[in-house]
C-alpha positions as CSV (number, residue, x, y, z in Angstrom):
1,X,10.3,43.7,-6.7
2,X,13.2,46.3,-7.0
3,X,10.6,48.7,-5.2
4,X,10.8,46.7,-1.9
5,X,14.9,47.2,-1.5
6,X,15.6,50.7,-1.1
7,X,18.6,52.0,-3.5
8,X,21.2,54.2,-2.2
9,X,23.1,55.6,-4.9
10,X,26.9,55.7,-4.6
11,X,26.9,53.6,-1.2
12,X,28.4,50.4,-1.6
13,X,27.1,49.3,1.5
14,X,23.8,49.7,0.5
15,X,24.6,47.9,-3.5
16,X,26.1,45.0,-1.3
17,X,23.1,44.9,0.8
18,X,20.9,44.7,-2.3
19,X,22.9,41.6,-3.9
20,X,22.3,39.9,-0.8
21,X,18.9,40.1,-0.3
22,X,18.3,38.9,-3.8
23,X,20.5,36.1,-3.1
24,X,18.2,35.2,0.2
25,X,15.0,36.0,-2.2
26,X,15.7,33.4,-4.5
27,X,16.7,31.0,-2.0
28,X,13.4,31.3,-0.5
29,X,12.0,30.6,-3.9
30,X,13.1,27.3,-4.4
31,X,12.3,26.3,-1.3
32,X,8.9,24.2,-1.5
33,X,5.8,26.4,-0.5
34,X,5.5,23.9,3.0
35,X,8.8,24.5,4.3
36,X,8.8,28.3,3.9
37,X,5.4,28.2,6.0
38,X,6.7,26.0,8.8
39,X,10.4,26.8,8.7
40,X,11.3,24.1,11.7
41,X,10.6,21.5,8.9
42,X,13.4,22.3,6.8
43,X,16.3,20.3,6.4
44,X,17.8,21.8,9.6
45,X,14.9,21.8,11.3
46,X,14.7,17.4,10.8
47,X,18.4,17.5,11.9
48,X,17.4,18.7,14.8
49,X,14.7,16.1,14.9
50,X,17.2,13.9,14.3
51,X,19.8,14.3,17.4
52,X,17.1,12.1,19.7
53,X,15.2,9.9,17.0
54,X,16.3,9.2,13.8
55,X,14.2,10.8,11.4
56,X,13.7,7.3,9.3
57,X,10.9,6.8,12.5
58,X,9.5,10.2,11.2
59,X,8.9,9.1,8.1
60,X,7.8,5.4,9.1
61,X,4.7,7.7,11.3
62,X,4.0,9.7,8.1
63,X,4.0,6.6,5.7
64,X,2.3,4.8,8.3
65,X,-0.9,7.1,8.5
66,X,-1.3,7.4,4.3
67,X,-1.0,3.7,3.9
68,X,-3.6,4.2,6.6
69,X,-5.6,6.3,4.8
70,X,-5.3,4.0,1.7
71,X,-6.5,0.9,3.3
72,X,-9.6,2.6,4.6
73,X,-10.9,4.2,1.3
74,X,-10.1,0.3,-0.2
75,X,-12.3,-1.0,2.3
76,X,-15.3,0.7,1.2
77,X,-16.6,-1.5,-1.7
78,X,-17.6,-4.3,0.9
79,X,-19.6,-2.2,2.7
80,X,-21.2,-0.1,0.0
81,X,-21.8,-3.0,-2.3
82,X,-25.5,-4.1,-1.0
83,X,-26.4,-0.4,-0.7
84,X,-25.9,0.1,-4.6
85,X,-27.1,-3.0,-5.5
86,X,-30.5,-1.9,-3.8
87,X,-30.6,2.0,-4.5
88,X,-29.7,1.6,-8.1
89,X,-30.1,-2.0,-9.0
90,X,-27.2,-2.5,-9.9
91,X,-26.2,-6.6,-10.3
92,X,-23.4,-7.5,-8.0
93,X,-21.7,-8.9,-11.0
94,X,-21.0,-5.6,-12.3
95,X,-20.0,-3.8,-9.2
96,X,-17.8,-6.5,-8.6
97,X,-16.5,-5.7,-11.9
98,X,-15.8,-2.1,-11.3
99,X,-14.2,-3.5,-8.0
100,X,-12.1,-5.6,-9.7
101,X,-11.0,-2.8,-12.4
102,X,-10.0,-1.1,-9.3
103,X,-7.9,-3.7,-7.7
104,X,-6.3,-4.2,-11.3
105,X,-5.1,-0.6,-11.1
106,X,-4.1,-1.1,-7.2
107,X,-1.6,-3.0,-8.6
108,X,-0.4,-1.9,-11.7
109,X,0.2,1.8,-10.6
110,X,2.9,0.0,-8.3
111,X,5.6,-0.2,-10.6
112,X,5.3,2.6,-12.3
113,X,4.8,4.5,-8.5
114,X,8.2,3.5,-7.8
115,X,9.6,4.8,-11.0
116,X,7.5,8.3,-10.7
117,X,9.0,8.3,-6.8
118,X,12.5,7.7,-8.5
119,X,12.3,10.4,-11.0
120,X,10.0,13.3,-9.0
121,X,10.3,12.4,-5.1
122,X,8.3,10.4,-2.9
123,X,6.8,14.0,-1.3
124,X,5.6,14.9,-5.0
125,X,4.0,11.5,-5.5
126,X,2.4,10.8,-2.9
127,X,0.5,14.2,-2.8
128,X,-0.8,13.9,-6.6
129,X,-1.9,10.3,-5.1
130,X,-4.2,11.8,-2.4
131,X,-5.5,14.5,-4.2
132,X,-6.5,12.6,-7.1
133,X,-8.2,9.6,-4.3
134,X,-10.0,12.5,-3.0
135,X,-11.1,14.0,-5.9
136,X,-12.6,10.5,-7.7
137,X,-14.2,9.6,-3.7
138,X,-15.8,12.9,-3.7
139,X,-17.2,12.7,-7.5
140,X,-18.3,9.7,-6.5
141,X,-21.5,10.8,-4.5
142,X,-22.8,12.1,-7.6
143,X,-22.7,9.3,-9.8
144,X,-26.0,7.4,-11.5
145,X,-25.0,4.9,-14.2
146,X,-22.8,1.9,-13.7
147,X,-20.1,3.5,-16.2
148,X,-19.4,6.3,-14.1
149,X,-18.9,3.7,-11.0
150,X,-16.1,2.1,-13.3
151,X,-15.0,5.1,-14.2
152,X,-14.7,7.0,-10.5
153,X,-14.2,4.1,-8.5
154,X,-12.2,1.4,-10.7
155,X,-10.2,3.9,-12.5
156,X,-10.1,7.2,-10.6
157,X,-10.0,5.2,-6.3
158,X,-7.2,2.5,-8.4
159,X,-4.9,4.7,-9.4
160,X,-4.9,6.9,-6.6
161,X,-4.9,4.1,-3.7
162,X,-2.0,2.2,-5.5
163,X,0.5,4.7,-5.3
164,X,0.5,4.8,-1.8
165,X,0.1,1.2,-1.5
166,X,2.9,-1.9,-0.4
167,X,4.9,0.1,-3.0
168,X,5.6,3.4,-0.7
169,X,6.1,1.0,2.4
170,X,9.2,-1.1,0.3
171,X,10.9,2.1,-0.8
172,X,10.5,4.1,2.3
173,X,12.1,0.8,4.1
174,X,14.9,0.4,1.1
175,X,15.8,3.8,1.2
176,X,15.7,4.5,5.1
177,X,16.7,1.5,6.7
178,X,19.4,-1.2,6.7
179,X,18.9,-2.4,10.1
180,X,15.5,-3.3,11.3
181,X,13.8,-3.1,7.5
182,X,11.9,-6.2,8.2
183,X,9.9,-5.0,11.0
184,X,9.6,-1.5,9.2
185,X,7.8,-3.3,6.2
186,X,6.0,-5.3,9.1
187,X,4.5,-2.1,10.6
188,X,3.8,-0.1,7.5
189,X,2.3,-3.0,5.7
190,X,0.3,-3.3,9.2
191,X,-0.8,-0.2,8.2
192,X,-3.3,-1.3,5.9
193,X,-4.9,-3.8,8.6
194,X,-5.0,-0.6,10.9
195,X,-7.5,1.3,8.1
196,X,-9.7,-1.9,8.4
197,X,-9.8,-1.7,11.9
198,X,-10.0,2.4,12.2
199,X,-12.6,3.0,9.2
200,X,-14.8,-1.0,8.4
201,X,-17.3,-0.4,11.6
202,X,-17.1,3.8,11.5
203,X,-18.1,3.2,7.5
204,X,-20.6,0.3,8.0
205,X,-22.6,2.0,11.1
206,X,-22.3,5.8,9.0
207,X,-23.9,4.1,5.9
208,X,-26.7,2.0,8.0
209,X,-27.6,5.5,9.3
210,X,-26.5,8.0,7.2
211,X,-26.3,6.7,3.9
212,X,-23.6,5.4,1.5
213,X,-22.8,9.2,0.1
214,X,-22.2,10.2,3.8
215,X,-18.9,7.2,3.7
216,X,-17.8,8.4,0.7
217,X,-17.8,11.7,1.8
218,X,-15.3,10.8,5.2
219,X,-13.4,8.7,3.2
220,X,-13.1,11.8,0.7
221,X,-11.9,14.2,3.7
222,X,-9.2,11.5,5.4
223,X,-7.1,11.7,2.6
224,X,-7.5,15.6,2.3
225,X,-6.3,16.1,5.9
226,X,-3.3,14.1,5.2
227,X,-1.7,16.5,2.5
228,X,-0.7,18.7,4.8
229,X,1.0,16.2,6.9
230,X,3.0,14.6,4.1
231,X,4.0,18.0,2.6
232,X,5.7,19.6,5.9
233,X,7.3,16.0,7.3
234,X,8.3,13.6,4.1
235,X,11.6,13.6,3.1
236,X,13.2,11.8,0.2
237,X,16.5,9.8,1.5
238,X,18.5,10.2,4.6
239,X,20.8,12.3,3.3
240,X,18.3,15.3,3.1
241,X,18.6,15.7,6.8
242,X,22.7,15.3,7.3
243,X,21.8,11.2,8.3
244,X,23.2,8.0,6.8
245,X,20.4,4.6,6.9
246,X,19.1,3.9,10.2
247,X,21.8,0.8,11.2
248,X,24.8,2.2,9.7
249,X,27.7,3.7,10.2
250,X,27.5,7.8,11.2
251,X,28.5,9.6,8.1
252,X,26.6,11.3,5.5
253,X,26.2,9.3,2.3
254,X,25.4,11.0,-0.9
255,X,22.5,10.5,-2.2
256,X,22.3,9.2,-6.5
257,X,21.1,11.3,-8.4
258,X,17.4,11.2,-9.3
259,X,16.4,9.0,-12.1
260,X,16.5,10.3,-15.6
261,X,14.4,9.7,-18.5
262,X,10.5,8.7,-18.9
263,X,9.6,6.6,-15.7
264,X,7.1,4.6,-17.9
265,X,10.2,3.6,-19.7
266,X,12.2,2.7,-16.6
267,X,8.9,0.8,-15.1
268,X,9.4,-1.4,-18.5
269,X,13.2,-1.5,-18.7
270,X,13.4,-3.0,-15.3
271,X,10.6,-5.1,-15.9
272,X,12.1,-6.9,-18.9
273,X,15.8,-7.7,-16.7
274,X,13.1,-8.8,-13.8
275,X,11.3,-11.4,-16.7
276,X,15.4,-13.0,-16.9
277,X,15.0,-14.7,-13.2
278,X,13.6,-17.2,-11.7
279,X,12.4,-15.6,-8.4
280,X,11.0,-13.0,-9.8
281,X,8.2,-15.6,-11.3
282,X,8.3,-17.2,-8.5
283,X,7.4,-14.5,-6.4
284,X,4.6,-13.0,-8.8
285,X,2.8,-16.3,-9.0
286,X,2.7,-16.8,-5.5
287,X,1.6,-13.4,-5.0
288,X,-0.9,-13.9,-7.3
289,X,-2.3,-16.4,-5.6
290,X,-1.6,-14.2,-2.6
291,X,-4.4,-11.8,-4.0
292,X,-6.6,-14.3,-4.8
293,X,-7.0,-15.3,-1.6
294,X,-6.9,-11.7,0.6
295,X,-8.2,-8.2,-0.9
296,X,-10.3,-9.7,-4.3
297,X,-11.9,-12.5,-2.1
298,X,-12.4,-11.5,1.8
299,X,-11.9,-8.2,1.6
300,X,-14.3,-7.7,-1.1
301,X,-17.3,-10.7,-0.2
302,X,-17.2,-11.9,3.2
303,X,-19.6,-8.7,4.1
304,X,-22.2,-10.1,1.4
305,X,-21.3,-13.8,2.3
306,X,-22.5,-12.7,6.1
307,X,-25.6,-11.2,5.1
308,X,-26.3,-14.3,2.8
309,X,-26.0,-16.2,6.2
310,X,-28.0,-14.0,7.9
311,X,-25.4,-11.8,9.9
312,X,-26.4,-8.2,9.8
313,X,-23.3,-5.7,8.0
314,X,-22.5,-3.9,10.6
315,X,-21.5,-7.4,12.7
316,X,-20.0,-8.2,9.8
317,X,-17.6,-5.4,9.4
318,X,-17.1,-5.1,13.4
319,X,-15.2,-9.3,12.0
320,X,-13.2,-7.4,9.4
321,X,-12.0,-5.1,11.8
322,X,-11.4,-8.0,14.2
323,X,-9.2,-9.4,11.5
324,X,-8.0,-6.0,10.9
325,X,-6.8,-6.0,14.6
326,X,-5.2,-9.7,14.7
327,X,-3.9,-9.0,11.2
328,X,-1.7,-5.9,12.6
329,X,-0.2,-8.2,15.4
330,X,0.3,-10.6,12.7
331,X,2.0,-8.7,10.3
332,X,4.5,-6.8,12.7
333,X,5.7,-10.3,14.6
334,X,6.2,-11.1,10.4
335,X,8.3,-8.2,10.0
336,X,10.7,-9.5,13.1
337,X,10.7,-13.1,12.1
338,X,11.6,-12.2,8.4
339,X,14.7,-10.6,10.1
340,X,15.7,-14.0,11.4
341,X,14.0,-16.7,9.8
342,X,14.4,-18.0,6.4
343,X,12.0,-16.1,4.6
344,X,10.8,-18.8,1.6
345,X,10.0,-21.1,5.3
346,X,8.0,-18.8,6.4
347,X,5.7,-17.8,3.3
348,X,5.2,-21.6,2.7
349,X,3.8,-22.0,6.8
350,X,1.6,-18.6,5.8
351,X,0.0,-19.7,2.5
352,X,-0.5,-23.2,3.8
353,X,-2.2,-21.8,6.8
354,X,-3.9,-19.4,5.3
355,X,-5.2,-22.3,2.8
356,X,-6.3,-24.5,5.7
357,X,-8.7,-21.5,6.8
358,X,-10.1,-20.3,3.7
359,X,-11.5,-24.4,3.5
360,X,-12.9,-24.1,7.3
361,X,-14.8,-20.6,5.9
362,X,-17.8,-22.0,4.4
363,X,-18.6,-24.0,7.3
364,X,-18.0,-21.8,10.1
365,X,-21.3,-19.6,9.0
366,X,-23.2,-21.7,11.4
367,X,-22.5,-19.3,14.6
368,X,-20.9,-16.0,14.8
369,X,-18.2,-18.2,17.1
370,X,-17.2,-19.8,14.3
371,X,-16.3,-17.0,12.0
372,X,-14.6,-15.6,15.4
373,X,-12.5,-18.3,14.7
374,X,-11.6,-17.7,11.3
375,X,-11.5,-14.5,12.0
376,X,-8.5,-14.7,14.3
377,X,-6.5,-17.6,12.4
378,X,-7.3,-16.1,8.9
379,X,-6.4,-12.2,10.4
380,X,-2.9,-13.5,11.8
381,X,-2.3,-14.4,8.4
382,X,-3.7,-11.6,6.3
383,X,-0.5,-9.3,5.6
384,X,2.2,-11.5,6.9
385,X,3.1,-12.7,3.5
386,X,4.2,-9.3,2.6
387,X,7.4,-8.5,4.8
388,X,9.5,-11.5,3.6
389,X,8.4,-11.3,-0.1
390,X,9.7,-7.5,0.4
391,X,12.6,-9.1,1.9
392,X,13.6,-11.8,-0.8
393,X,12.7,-8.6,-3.4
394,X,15.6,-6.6,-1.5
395,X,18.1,-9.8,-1.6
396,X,17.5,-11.3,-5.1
397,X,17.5,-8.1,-7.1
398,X,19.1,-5.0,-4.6
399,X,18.1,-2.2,-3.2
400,X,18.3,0.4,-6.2
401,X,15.7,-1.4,-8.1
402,X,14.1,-3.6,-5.7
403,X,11.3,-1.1,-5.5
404,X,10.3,-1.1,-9.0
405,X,10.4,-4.9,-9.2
406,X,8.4,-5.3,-6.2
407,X,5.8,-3.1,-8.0
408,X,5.6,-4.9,-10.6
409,X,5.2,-8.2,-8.4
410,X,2.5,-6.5,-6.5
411,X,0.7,-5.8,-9.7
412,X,0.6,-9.7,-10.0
413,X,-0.4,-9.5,-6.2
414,X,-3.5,-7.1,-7.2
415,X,-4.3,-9.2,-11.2
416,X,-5.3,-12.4,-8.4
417,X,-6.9,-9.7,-6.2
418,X,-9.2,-8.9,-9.4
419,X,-9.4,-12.7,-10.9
420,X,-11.3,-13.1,-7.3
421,X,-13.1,-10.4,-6.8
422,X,-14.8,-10.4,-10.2
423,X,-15.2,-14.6,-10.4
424,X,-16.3,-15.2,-6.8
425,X,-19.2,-12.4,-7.6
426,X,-19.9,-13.8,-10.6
427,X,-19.9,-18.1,-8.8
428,X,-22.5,-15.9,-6.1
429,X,-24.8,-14.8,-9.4
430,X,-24.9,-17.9,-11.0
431,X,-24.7,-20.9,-8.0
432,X,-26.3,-18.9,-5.5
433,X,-23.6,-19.1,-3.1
434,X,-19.7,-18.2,-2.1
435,X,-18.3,-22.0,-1.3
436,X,-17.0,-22.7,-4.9
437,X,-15.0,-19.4,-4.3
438,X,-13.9,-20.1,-1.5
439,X,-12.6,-24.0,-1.6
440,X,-11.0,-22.8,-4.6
441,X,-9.2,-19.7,-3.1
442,X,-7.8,-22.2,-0.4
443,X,-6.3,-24.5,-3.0
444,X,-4.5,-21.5,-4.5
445,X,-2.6,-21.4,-1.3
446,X,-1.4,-24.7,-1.4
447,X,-0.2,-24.4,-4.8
448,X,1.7,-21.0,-3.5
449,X,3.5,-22.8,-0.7
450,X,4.8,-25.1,-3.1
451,X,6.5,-22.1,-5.4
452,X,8.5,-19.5,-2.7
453,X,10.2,-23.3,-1.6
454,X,11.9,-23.1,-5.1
455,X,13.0,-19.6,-4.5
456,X,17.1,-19.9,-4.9
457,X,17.3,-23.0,-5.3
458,X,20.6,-23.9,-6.8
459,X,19.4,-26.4,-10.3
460,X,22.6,-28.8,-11.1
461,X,22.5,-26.7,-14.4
462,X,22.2,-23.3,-13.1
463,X,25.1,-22.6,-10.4
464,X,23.6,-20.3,-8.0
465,X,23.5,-19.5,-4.6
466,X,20.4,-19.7,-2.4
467,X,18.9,-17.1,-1.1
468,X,19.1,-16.3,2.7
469,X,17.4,-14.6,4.6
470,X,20.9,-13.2,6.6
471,X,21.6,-11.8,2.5
């Protein structure tokens, strides 16, 4: 090192020269590996950024595409699960378990997400997420036994997926946004209907001609191409790059200090003041039933429930993506009316609608006009849920630990998401069909509707005030 600074002996130009360059050397040494490549992306770089567009857009794009990402390697199972079922004979019982294993850790990283994001950075986070979701997809063309499905797929595709799930979107909007964080939750949440649309017919035609390994594979390299992207543009909080929140006033803000200690421990801690209130039951059990009636059910069967019917899998997937596509419009007009509307109003119309169509499912199989049907009321509904359960997150609990709480209530989310996806394979095994799954699922949405009404409610022997959705 010394060899690279020439030393001129009794200059003291030349000894102050030295001290600086040492200075600047270990300066560029703490600065991560990303920004010394691309300079522009440093912290004066984004200011720069920021003079015409508030960087919080910046990172709304970047979050946008991994939640992206996420949604499309989720999708998989319901297109690869007739394929294993034929190559290895495998029962759909027991893929569906290994799907549910997954969706069980699709939630239950949340909480713990937010605390890792907390104590390491979001950047950090995120890029052990998609690392370890490409290495488990990619390991995952090599598999022969059931165990290592479980094991790649359940464990490995769970883990990975849920830390850049619902989780990342509430904590990018807390942190970034005061004005507008409805519809930011709206679009980034829409994120995950944009993966169905982008990936469900590229995945279903790829495997009818190419094989399942050849899906795994692309699903494999759309997560690796997005390291790059998160490492050069994601920032941590406004403050990074000289900005307060979008929506308030012009001034640098300092940001806390990151969070101290074991971030299992904080996951926990919070959890056990969240157990203390009311909402936070009642948004976990309507969540739950929120789960039971989207990713474990639909997303998982309604590929297999077509080709029961007779409808080949890639028409079936071009529906999801349908859904996919209605679902995005769905979710981002949810965003803006959670902005405005009472939000507990507006989650009792979604479940009860999406109640209504989950009963008209098992009858629309007749025609393909039918499911088109469902497929536009039911995708409307998908992901709208999500924005205003964000929301009453943010108002009944604040925006320091909303994040964590919200993980944890999206672990309840993903616990119905399994519950389905395992007992509606398991109703197909043993009754020969999907309509006990279904009615079912639709009644769970009633019951829903009937909890987020009881959110804030002020109980004659529990003074409190209701929650608003102007809070």
């Amino acid at each position: 090192m010394r060899g690279l600074v020439p030393r001129i002996h009794g200059l003291p130009a030349a000894k102050k020269q030295r001290k600086t360059w040492m200075a600047g050397h270990r300066r560029a040494k703490a600065t991560p590996f990303f920004e010394r490549l691309c300079p522009a992306m440093t912290a004066r770089g984004a200011a720069i950024l920021s003079r015409k567009l508030h960087y919080g857009w910046i990172i709304v794009g970047v979050t946008f595409l991994v939640t992206l990402a996420g949604a499309g390697v989720r999708a998989v199972p319901g297109v690869l699960m007739v394929p294993l079922e034929s190559e290895f004979g495998w029962s759909r019982a027991t893929i569906s378990l290994a799907v549910a294993i997954s969706l069980v850790l699709y939630g239950l990283a949340g909480p713990f997400a937010a605390s890792f994001m907390e104590r390491f950075g979001i950047r950090r986070t995120v890029l052990v997420a998609l690392t370890l979701l490409a290495t488990a997809v990619t390991l995952s063309t090599t598999m022969r036994e059931s165990w290592q499905l479980i094991l790649l797929w359940g464990l490995g595709v769970g883990a990975g997926a849920g830390v850049i799930a619902n989780v990342l979107s509430a904590v990018v909007a807390a942190r970034w946004f005061t004005a507008r964080r409805g519809l930011v939750i709206g679009l980034l949440t829409g994120g995950m209907a944009a993966g169905q649309l982008v990936f469900l017919p590229t995945f279903a035609a790829v495997t009818t001609h190419y094989g399942w390994r050849a899906t795994m594979l692309i699903a494999a390299t759309v997560s690796l191409v997005l390291i790059p992207i998160v490492a050069l543009l994601m920032r941590e909080r406004p403050a990074d790059v000289g900005l307060s929140p979008y929506g308030e006033p012009d001034g640098v803000r300092p940001a806390p200090p990151p969070a101290q200690g074991n971030p299992f421990a904080l996951a926990l801690t919070t959890l056990g003041e969240a157990t203390h209130s009311r909402a936070f039951w009642l948004l976990a059990g309507s969540f739950f039933c929120c789960g039971a009636s989207t990713n474990g059910l639909i997303a998982t069967h309604l590929i297999p429930a077509c080709l029961d019917n007779g409808i080949p899998e890639v028409t079936s997937a071009g529906l999801l993506a349908a859904m996919g596509m209605f679902n995005m419009v769905g979710t981002a007009g949810s965003g803006w009316l959670s902005d405005r509307v009472d939000n507990r109003v507006l989650l009792a119309v979604y479940y009860t609608l999406r109640g209504l169509s989950l009963l008209y499912l098992p009858f629309s199989f007749v025609s393909f006009y039918g499911l088109g049907l469902f497929a536009v009321f039911y995708g409307l509904d998908w992901i709208a849920t999500v924005p205003p359960t964000v929301r009453l997150s943010v108002m009944s609990f604040g925006k320091e630990k909303s994040g964590i709480i919200y993980g944890w209530i999206f672990a309840t989310h993903q616990l119905g998401s399994a519950a389905a996806a395992y007992f509606a394979g398991l109703m197909r095994a043993d009754l020969g069909s999907y309509l006990e799954a279904f009615i079912l699922s639709g009644l769970t949405c009633f019951a829903a509707a009937a909890m987020v009404m009881f959110i804030g409610v002020d109980w004659p022997w529990r003074r409190r005030q209701p929650v608003t959705a102007t809070a």
